[in-house]
N, CA, C and O atoms as a GROMACS GRO file, in nm:
protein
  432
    1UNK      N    1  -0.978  -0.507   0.964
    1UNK     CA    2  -0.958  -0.620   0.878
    1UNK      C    3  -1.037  -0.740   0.929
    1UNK      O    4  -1.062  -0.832   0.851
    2UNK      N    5  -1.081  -0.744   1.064
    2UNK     CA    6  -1.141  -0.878   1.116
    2UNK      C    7  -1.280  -0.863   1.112
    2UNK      O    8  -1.342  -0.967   1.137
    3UNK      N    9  -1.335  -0.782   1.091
    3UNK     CA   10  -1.444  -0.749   1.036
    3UNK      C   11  -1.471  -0.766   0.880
    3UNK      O   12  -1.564  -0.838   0.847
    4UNK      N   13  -1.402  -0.709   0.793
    4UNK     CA   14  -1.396  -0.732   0.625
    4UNK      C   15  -1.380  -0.924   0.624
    4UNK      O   16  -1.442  -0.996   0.545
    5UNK      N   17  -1.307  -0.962   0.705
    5UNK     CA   18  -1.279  -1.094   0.673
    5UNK      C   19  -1.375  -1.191   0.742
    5UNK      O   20  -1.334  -1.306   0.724
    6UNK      N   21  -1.484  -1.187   0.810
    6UNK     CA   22  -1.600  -1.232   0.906
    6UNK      C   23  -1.552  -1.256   1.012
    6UNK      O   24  -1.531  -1.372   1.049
    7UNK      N   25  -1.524  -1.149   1.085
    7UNK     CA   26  -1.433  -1.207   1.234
    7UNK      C   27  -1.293  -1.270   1.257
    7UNK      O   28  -1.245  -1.280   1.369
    8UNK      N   29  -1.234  -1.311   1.149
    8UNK     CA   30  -1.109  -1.388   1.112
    8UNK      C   31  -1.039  -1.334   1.228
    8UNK      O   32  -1.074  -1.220   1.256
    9UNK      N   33  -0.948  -1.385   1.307
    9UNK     CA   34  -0.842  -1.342   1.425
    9UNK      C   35  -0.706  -1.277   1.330
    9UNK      O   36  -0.663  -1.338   1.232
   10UNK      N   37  -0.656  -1.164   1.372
   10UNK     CA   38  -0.536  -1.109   1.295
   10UNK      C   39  -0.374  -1.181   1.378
   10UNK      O   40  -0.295  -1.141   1.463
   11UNK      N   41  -0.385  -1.260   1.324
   11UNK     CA   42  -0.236  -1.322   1.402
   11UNK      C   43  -0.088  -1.276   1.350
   11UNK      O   44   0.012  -1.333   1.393
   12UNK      N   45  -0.080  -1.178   1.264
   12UNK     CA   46   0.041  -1.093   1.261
   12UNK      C   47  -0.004  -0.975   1.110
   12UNK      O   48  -0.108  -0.970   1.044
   13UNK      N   49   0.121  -0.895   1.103
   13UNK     CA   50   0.062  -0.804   1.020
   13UNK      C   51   0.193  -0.749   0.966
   13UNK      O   52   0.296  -0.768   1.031
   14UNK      N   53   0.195  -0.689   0.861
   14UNK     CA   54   0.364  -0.705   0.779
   14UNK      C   55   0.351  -0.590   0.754
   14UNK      O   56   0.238  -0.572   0.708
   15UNK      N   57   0.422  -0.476   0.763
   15UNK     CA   58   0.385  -0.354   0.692
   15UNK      C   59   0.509  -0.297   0.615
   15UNK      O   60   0.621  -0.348   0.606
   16UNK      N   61   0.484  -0.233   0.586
   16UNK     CA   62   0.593  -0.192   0.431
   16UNK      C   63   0.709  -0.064   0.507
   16UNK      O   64   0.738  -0.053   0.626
   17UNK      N   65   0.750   0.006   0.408
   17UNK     CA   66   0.876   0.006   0.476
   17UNK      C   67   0.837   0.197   0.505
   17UNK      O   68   0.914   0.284   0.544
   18UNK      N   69   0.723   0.206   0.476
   18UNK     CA   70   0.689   0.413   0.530
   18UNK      C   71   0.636   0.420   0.403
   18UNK      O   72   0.612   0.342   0.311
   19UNK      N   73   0.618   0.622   0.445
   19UNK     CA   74   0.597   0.704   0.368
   19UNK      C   75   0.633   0.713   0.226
   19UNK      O   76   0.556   0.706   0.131
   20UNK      N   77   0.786   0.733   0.225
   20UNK     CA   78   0.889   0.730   0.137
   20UNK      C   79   0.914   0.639   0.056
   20UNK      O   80   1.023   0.631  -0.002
   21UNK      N   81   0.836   0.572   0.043
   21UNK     CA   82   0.871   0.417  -0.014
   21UNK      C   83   0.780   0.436  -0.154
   21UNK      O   84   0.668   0.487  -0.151
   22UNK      N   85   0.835   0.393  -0.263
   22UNK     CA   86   0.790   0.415  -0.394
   22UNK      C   87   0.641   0.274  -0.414
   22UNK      O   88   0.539   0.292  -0.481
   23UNK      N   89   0.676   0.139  -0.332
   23UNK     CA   90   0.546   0.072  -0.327
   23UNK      C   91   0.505   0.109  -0.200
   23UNK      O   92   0.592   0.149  -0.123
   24UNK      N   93   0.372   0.102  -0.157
   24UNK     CA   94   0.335   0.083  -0.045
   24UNK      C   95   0.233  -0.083  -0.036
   24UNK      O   96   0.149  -0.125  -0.116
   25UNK      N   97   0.281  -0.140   0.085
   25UNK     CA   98   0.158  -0.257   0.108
   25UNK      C   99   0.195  -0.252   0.272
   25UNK      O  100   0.278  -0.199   0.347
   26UNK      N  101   0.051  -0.364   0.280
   26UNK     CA  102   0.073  -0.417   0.416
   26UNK      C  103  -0.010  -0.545   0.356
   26UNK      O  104  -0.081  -0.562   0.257
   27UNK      N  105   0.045  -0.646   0.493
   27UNK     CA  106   0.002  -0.781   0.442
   27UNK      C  107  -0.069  -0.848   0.608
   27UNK      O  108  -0.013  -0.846   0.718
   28UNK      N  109  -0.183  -0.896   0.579
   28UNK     CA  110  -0.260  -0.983   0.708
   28UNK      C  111  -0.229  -1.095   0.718
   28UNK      O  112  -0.270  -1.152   0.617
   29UNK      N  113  -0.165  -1.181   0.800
   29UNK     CA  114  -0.199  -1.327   0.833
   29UNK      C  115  -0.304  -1.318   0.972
   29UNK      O  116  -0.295  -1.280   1.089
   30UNK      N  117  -0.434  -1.390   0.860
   30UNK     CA  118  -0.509  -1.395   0.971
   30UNK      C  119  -0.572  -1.582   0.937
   30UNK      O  120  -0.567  -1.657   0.839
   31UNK      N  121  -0.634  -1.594   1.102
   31UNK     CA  122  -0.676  -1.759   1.155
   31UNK      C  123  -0.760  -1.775   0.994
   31UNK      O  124  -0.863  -1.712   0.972
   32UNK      N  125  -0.691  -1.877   0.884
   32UNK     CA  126  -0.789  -1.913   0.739
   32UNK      C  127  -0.787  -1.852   0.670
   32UNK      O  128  -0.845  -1.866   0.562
   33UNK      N  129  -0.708  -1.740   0.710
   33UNK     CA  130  -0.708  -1.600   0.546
   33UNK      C  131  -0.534  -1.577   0.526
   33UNK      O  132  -0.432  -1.613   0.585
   34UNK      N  133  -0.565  -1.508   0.424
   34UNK     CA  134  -0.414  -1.419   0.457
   34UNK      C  135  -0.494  -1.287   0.297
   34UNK      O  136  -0.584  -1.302   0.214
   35UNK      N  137  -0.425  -1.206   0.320
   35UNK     CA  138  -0.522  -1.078   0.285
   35UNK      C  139  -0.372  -0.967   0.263
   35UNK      O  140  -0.310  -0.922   0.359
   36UNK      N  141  -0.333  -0.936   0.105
   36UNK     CA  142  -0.204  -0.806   0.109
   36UNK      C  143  -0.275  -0.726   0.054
   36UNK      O  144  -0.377  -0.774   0.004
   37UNK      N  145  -0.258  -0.601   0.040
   37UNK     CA  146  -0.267  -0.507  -0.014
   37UNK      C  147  -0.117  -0.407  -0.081
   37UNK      O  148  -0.020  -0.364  -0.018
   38UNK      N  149  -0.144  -0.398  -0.198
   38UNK     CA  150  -0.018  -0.299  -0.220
   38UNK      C  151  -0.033  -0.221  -0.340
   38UNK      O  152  -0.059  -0.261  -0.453
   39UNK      N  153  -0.005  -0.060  -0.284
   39UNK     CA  154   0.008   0.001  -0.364
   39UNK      C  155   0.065   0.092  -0.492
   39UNK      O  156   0.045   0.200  -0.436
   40UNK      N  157   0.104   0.118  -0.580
   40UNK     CA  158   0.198   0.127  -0.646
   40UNK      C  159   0.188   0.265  -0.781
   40UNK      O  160   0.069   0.291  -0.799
   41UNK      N  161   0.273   0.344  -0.862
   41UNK     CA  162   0.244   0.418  -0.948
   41UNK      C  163   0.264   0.320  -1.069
   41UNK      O  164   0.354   0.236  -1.080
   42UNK      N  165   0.153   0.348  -1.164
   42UNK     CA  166   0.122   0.280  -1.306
   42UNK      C  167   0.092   0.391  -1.418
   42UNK      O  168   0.106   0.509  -1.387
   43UNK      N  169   0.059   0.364  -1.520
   43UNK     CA  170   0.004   0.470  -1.633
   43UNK      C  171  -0.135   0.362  -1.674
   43UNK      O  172  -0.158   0.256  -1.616
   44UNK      N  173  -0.188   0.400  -1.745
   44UNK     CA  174  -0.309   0.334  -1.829
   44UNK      C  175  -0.264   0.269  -1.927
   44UNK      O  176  -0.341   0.182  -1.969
   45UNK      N  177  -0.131   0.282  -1.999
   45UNK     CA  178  -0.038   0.196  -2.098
   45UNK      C  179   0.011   0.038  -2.016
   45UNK      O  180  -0.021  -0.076  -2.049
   46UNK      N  181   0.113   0.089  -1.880
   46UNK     CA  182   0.138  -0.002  -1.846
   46UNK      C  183   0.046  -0.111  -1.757
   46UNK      O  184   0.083  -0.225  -1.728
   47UNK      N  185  -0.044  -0.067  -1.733
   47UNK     CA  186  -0.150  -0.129  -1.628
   47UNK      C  187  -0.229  -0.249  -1.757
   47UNK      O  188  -0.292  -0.345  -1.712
   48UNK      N  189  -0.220  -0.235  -1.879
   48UNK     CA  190  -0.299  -0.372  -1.955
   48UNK      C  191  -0.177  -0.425  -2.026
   48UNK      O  192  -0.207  -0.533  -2.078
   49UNK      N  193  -0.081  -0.400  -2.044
   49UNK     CA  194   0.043  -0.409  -2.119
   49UNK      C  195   0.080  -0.552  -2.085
   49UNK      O  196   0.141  -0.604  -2.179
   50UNK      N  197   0.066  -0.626  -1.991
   50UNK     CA  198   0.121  -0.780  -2.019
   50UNK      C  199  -0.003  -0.860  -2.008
   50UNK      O  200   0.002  -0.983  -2.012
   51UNK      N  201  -0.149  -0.776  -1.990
   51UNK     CA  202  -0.228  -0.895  -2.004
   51UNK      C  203  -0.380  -0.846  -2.056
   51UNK      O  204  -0.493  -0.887  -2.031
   52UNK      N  205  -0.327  -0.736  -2.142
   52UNK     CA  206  -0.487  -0.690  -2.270
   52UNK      C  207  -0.599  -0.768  -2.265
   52UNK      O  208  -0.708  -0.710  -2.268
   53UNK      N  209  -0.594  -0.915  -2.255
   53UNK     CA  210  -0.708  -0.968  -2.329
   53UNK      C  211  -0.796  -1.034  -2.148
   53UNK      O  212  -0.874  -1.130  -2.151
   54UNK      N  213  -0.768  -0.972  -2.031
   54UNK     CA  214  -0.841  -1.031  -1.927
   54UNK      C  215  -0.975  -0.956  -1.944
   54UNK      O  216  -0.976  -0.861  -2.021
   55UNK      N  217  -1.057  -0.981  -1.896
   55UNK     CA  218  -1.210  -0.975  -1.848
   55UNK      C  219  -1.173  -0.850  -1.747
   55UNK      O  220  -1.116  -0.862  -1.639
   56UNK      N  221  -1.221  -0.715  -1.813
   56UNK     CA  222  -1.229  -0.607  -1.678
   56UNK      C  223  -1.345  -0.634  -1.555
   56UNK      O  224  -1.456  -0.675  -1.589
   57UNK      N  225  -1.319  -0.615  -1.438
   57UNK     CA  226  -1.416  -0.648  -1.344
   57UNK      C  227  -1.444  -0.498  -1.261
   57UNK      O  228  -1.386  -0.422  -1.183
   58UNK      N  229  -1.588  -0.513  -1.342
   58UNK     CA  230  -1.668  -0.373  -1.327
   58UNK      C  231  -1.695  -0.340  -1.185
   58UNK      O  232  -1.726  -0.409  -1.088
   59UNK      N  233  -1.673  -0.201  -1.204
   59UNK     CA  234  -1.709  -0.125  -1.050
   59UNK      C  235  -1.617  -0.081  -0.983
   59UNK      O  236  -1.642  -0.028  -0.875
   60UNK      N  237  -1.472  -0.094  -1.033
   60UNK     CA  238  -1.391  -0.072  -0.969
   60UNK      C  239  -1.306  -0.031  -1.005
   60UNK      O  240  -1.235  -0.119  -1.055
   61UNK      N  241  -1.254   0.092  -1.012
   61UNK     CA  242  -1.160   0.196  -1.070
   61UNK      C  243  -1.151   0.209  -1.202
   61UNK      O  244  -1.222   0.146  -1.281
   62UNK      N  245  -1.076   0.278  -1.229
   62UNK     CA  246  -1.055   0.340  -1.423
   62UNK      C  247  -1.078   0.196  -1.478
   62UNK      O  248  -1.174   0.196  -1.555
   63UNK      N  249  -1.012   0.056  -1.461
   63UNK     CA  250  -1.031  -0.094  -1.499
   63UNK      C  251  -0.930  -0.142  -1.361
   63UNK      O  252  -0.846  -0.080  -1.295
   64UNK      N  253  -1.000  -0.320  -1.354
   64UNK     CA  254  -0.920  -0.389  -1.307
   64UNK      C  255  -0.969  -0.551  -1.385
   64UNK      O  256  -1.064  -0.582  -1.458
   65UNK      N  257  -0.878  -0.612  -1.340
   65UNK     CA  258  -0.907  -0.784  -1.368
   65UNK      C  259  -0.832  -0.830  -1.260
   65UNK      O  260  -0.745  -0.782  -1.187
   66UNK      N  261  -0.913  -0.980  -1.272
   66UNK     CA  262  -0.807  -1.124  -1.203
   66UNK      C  263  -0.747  -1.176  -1.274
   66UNK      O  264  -0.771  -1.213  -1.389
   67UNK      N  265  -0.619  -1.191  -1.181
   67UNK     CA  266  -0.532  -1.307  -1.207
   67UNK      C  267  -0.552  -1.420  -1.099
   67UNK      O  268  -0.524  -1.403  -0.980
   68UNK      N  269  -0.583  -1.494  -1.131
   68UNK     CA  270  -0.634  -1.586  -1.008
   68UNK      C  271  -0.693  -1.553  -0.935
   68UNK      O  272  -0.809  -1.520  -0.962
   69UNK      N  273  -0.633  -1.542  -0.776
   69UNK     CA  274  -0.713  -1.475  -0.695
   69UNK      C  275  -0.630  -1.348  -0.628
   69UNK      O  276  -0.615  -1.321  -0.509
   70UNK      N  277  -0.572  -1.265  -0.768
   70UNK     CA  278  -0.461  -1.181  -0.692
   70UNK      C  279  -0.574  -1.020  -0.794
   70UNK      O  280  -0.535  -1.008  -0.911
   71UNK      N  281  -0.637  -0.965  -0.772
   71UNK     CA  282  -0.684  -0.861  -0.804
   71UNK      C  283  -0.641  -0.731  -0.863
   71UNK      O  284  -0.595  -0.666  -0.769
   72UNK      N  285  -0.631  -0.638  -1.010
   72UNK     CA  286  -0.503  -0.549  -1.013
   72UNK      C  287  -0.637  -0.461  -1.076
   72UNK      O  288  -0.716  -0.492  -1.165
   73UNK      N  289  -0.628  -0.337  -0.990
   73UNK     CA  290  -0.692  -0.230  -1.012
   73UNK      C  291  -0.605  -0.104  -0.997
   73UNK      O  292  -0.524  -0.075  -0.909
   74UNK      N  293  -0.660  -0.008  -1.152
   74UNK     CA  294  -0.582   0.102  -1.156
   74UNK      C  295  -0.684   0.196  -1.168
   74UNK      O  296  -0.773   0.179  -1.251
   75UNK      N  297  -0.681   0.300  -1.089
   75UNK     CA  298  -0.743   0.379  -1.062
   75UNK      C  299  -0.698   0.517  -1.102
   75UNK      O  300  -0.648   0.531  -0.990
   76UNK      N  301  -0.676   0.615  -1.152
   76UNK     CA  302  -0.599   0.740  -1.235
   76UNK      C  303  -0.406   0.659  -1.242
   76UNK      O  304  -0.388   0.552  -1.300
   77UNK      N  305  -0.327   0.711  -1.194
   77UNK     CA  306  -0.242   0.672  -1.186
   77UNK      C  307  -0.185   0.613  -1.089
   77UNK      O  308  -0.068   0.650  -1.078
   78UNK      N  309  -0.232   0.502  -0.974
   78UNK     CA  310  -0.220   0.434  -0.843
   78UNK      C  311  -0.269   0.306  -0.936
   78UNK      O  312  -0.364   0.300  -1.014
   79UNK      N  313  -0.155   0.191  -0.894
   79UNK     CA  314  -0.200   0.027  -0.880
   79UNK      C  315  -0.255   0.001  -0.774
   79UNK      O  316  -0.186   0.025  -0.674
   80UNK      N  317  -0.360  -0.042  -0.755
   80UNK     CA  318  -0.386  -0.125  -0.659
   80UNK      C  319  -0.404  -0.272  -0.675
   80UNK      O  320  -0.499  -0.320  -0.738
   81UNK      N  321  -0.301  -0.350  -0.612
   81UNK     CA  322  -0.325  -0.479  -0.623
   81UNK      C  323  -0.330  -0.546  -0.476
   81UNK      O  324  -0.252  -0.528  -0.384
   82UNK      N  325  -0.456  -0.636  -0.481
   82UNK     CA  326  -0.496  -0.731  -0.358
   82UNK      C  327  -0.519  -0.852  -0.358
   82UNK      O  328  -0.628  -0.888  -0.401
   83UNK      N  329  -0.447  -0.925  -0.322
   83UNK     CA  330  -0.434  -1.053  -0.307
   83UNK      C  331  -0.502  -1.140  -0.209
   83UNK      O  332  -0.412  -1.170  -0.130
   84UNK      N  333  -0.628  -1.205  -0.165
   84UNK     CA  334  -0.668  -1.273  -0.101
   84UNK      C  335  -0.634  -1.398  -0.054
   84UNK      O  336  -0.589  -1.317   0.027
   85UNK      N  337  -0.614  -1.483  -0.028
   85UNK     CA  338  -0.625  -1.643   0.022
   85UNK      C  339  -0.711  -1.696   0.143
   85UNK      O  340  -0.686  -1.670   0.261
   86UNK      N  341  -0.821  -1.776   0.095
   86UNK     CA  342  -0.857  -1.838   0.204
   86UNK      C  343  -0.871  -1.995   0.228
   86UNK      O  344  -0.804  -2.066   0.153
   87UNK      N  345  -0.928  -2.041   0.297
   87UNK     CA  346  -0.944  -2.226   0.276
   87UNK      C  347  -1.098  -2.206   0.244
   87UNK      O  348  -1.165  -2.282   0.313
   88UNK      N  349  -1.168  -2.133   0.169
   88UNK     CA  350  -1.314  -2.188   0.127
   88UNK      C  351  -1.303  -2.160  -0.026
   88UNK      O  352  -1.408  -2.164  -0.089
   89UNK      N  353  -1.192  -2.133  -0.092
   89UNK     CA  354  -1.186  -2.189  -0.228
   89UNK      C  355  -1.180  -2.044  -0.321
   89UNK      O  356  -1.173  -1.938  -0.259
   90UNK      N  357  -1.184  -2.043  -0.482
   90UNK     CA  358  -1.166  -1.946  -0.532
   90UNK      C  359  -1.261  -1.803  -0.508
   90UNK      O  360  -1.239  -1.687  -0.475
   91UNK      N  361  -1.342  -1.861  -0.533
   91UNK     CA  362  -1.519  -1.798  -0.493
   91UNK      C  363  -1.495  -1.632  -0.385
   91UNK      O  364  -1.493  -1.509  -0.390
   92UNK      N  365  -1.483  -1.751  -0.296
   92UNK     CA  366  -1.438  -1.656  -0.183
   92UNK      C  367  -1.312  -1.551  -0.167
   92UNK      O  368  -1.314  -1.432  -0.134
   93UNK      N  369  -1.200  -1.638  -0.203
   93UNK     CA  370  -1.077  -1.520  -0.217
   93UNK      C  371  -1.105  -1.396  -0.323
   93UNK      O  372  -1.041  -1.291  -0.324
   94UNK      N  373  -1.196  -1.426  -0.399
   94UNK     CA  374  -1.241  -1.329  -0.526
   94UNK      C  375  -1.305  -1.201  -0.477
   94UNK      O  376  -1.296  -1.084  -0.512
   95UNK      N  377  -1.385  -1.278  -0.366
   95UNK     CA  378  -1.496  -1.195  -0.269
   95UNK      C  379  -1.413  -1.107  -0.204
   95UNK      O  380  -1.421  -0.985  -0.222
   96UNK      N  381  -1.334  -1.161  -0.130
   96UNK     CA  382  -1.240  -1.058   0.003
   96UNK      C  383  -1.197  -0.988  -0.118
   96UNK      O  384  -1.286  -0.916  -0.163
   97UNK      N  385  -1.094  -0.987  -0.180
   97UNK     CA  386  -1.043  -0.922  -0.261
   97UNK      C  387  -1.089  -0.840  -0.300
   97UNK      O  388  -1.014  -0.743  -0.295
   98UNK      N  389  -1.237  -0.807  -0.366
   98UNK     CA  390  -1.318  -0.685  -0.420
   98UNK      C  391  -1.349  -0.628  -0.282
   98UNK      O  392  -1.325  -0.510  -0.256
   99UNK      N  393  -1.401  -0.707  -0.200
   99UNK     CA  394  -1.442  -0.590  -0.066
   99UNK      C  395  -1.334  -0.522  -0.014
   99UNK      O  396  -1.347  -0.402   0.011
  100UNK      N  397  -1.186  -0.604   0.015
  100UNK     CA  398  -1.072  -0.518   0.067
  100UNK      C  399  -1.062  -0.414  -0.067
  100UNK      O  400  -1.036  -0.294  -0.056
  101UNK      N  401  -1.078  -0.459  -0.147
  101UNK     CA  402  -1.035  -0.324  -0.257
  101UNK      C  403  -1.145  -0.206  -0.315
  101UNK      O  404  -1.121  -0.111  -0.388
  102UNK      N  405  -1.256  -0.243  -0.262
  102UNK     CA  406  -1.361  -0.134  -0.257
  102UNK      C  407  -1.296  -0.044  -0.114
  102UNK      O  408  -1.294   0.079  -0.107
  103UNK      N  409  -1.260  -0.111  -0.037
  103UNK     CA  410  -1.246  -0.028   0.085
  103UNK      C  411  -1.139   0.050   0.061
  103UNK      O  412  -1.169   0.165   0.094
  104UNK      N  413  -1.032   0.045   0.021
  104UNK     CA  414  -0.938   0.105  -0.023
  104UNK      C  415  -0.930   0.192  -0.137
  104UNK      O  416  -0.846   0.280  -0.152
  105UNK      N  417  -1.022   0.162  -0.214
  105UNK     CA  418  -1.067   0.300  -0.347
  105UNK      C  419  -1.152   0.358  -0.238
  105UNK      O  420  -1.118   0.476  -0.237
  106UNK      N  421  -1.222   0.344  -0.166
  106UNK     CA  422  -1.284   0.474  -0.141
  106UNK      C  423  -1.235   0.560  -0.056
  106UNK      O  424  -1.311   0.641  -0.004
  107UNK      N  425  -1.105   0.560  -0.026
  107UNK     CA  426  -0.997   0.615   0.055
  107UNK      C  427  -0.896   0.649  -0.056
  107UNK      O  428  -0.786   0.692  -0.021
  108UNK      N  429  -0.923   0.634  -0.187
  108UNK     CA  430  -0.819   0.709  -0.265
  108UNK      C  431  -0.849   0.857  -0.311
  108UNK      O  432  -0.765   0.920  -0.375
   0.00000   0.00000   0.00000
């Protein structure tokens, strides 16, 4: 992660509750970032169902869009949603967000 984030220091790390667990995430607080990931089961019905009319952002699974700077990509039947925050503005949290979530589709 301190690498994806340009060196950022990982000053704690939240992880979800196992295997067995119907969501999965883990969440970074790192020095200027903070960075979650979480994963989840969806259909292709429910994955546009409260917000049809966003801008898909190409390249990245079956569809995804932003909501701010919180990222929701569905990939066959897996949510992936990633949430960025940093202090250099929208731009950037947009950025982490597609790179943490390229890294994570290509591990699906």
């Amino acid at each position: 992660m301190s690498t994806l984030t340009g060196g950022k220091s990982i000053l704690s790390v939240d992880p979800d509750l196992g295997p067995n667990a119907s969501v999965r995430y883990c969440q970074w607080q790192l020095a200027g970032a903070r960075l979650a990931i979480q994963l989840s089961p969806t259909t292709e019905e429910r994955f546009r169902q409260d917000h049809p009319a966003k801008p898909q952002v190409p390249g990245l699974g079956d569809d995804a869009y932003f909501l701010s700077n919180h990222l929701l990509i569905r990939k066959a039947r897996i949510q992936v949603g990633v949430y960025a925050g940093t202090t250099q503005g929208t731009d950037a949290d947009r950025d982490l967000a597609t790179r943490a979530a390229a890294m994570v589709l290509g591990r699906l």
